[in-house]
C-alpha positions in Angstrom: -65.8 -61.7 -11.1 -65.8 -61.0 -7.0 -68.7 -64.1 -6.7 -66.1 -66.1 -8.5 -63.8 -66.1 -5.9 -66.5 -66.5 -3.3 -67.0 -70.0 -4.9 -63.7 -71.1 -4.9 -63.3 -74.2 -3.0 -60.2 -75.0 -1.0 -58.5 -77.3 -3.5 -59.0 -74.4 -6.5 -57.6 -71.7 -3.9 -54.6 -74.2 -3.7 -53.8 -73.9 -7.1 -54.4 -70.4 -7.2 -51.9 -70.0 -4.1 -49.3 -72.4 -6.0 -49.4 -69.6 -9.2 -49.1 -66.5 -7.1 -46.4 -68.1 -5.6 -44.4 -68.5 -8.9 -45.4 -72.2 -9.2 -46.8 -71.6 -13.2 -46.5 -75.0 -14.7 -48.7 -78.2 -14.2 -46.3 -80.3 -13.5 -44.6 -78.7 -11.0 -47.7 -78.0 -9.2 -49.0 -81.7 -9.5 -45.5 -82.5 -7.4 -46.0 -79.3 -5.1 -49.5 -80.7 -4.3 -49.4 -84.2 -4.7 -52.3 -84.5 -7.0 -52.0 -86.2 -10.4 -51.3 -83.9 -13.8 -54.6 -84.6 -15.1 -56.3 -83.4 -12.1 -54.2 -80.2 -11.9 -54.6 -79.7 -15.3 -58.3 -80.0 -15.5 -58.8 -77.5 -12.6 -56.2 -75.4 -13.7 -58.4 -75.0 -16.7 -61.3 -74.1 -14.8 -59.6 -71.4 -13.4 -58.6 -70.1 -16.6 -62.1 -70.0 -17.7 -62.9 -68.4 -15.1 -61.0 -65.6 -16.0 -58.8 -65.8 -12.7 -55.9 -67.3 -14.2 -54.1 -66.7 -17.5 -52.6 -69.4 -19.6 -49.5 -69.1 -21.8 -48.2 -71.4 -24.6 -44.0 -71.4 -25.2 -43.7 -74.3 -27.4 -44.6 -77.6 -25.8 -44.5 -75.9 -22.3 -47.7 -74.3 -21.1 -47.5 -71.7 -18.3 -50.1 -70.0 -15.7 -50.4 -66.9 -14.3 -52.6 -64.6 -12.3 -55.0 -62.3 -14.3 -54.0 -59.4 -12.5 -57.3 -57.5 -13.9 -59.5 -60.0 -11.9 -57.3 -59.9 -8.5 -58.3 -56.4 -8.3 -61.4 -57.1 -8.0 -61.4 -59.5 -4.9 -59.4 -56.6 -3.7 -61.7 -54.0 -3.9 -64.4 -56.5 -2.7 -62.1 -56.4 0.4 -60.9 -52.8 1.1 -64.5 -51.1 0.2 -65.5 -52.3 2.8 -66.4 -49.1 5.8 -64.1 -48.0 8.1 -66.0 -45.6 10.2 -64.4 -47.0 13.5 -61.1 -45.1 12.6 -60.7 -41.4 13.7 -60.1 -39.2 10.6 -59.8 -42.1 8.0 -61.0 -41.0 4.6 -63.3 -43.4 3.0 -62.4 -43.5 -0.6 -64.5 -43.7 -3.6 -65.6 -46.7 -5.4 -64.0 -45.4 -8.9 -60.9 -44.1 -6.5 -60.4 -47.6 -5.0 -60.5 -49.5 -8.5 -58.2 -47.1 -10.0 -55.3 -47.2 -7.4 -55.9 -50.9 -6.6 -55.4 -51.8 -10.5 -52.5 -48.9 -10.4 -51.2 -50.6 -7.3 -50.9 -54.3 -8.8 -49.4 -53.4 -12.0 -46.6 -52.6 -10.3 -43.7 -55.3 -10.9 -42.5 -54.8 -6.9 -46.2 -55.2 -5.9 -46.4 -58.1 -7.6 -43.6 -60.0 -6.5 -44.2 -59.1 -3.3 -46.9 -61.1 -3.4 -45.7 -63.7 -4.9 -43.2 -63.4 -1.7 -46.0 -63.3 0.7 -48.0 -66.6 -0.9 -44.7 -68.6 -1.3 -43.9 -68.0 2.6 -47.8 -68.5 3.9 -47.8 -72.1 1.3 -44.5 -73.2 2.9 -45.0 -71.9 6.5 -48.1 -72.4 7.2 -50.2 -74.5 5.2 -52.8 -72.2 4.6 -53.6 -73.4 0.9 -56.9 -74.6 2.5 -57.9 -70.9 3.8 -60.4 -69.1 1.5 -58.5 -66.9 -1.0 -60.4 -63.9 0.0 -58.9 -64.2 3.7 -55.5 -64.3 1.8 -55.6 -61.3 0.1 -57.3 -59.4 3.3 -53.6 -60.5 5.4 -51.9 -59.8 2.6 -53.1 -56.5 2.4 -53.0 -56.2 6.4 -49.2 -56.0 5.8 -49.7 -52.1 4.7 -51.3 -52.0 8.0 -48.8 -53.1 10.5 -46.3 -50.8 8.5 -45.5 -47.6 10.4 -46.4 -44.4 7.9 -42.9 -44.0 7.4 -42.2 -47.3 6.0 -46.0 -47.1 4.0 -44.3 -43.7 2.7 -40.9 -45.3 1.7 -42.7 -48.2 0.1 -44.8 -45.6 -1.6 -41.3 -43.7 -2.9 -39.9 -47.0 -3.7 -42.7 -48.0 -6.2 -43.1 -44.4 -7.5 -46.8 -44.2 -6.3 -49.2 -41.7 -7.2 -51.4 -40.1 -4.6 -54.3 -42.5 -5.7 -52.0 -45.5 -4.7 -50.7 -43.9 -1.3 -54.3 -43.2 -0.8 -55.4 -46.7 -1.2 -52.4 -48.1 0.6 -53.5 -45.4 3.7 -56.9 -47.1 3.5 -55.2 -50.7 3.6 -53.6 -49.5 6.8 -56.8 -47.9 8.3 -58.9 -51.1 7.3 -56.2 -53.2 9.3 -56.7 -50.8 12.1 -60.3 -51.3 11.9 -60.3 -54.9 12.4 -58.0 -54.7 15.5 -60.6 -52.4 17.0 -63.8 -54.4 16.3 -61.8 -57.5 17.5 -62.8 -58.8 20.7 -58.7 -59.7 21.9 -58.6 -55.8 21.3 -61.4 -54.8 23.2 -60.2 -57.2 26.2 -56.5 -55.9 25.5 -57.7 -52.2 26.3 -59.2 -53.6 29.4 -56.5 -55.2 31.0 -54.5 -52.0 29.9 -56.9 -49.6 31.5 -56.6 -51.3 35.0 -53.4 -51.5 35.4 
């Protein structure tokens, strides 16, 4: 299912960014991205056959959602990856990271927090055309940039078990990985250092 997302072009993450935003109808998506129903509808369905997207009937109306199952994937596509570079991190283990990850997105509050986060990046930013995987990893970077006080409140709020304050630890270590093997952060400890 992680390929999957690899192959998803620009106008199919759109789509996919329209649903996790709470945009679940065609529609309303055909309006939100100017494209015709047919169109939407016909990718729409691809996406539902490729297991990323669920599909609901009520009646006439038919509704789209995200297959929460297969978003846990990309994500532990994303957060598996090493983080060596940070002192006294804890790498977790593959069957660790699935477990909390699927733990972690079942959660209502997790969930529409994300729906949150997509709404804002659609109407803030445009970035409907960035690749879905890059989504997820800022998404996930928000765990990061939380103190680990607040990572601990969230993790009270939600009622998280140790594998999900676990994973959200290894969010925030992956986020402080990046920073370090970016070059701004290399030349930002540099300028530091001589002053």
């Amino acid at each position: 299912m992680v390929g999957t997302f690899d192959k998803i072009n620009a106008t199919l993450n759109e789509l996919v960014l329209q649903v996790f935003s709470g945009v679940d109808y065609v529609s309303k998506i055909s309006l939100e991205t100017s494209k015709s129903i047919p169109v939407v509808h016909r990718q729409l369905e691809e996406l539902v056959k490729a297991n990323i997207l669920t599909r609901t009937r009520q009646g006439k109306r038919v509704t789209y959602g995200v297959n929460w199952s297969c978003i846990a994937d990309v994500i532990n596509s994303i957060v598996l990856l090493d983080i060596s570079d940070v002192p006294g991190a804890k790498q977790l283990s593959k069957d660790q990271m699935v477990l909390a990850t699927k733990e972690f997105l079942a959660h209502p509050h997790t969930q529409e927090l994300m729906r949150a986060f997509f709404s804002s990046q659609k109407a803030k930013t445009g970035a409907t055309g960035r690749a879905f995987k890059e989504s997820m990893r800022q998404f996930l970077d928000v765990f990061g940039m939380l103190s680990q006080e607040e990572r601990d409140r969230f993790a009270k709020k939600i009622n998280a078990s140790a594998e999900v304050r676990a994973f959200l630890e290894h969010c925030a270590n992956q986020y402080v990985q990046r920073q370090r093997r970016d070059p701004r952060f290399v030349l930002v400890e540099r300028i530091k250092n001589e002053l």
